[in-house]
C-alpha positions in Angstrom: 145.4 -111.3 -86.5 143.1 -114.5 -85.9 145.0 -117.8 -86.9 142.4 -120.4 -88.9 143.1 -123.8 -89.3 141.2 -125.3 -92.8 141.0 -129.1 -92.6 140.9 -130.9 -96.0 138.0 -133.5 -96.5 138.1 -136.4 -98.9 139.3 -135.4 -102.5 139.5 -138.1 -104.8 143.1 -138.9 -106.2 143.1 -142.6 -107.5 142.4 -142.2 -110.7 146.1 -139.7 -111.7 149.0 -141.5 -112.9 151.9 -140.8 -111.0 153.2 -138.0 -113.1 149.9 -136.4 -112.4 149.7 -136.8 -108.9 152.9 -134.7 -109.1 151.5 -132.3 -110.8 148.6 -132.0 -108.2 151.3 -132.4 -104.8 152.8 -129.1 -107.0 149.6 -127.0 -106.6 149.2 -127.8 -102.6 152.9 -126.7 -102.2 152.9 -123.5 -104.2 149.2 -122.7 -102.6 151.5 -123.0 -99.3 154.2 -121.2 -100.4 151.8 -118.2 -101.6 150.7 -118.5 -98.5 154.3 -118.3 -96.9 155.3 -114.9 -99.7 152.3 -113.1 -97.9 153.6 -113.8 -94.3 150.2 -115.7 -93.2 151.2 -119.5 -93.1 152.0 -121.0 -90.0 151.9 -124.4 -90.6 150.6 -127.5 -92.7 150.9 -131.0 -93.4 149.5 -133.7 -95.1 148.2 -136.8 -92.9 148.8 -140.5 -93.3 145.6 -142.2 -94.3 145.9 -144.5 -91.4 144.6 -142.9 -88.3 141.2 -143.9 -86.5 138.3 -142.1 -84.5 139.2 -143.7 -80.8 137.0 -143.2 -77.8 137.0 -143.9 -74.4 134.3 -147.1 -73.7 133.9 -148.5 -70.2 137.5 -147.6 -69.1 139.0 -148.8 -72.9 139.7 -147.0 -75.5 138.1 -148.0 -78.5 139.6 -148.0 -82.0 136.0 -147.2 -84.7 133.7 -147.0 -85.6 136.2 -145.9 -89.0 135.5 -142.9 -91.0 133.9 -143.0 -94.1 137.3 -141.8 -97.0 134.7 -138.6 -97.9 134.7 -137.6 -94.3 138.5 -138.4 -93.2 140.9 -135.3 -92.7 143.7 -136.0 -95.2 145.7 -132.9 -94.4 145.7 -129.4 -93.2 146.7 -125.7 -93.3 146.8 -122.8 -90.5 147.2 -119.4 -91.4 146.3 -115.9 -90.2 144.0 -113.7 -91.8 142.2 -110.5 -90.4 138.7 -112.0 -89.5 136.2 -115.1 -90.7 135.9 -113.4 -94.5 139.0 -112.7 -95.1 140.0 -116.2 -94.3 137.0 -117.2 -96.4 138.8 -115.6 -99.1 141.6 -116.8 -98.2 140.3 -120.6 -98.6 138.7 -120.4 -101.6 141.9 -120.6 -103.7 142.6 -124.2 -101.8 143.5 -126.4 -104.6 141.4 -129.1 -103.0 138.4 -127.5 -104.2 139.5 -128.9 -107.6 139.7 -132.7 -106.1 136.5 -133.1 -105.3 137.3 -132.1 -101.8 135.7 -129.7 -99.6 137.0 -127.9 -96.6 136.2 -127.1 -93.0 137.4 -123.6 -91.8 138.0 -123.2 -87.9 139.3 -120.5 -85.6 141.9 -121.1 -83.7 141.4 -120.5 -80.0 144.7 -119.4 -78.3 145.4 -120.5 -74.7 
């Protein structure tokens, strides 16, 4: 089986209380955990809101130009799945979808 990685995009979150937010945090885990019963996750994080796009500038690296919020990566998931449409399927029960998020879906290329 092929192993996909789907890369969350923006989502917006700042308007939830706290107890909401909860709420929400408690989708992502049990979407990861369904994930897990079926034997196809291999991994998954959330990412820290702090990163930059760096690139290499007459011998320097250079920190920006910054991402726009809409565009940043704030988290990820790999699984397997048995071709391109099954992970399709896969994806579309991502509870980002209902953040105002969208997703990119990528193959993973093993070396």
């Amino acid at each position: 089986m092929a192993q996909y990685v789907l890369l969350l995009h923006g989502g917006e979150f700042k308007h939830y209380s706290p107890e909401e937010m909860q709420e929400i945090l408690t989708k992502y885990l049990g979407w990861a955990d369904d994930l897990r019963r079926r034997g196809i996750h291999r991994g998954g994080e959330e990412l820290d809101n702090t990163g930059r796009i760096l690139k290499l500038q007459n011998g320097q690296i250079v920190d920006g130009p910054f991402t726009e919020t809409k565009e940043a990566v704030g988290g990820f998931f790999m699984f397997e799945a048995k071709d391109y449409t099954e992970a399709v399927k896969i994806s579309k029960d991502c509870p980002h979808f209902h953040y105002d998020g969208h997703v990119e879906l990528r193959e993973v290329i093993p070396h």
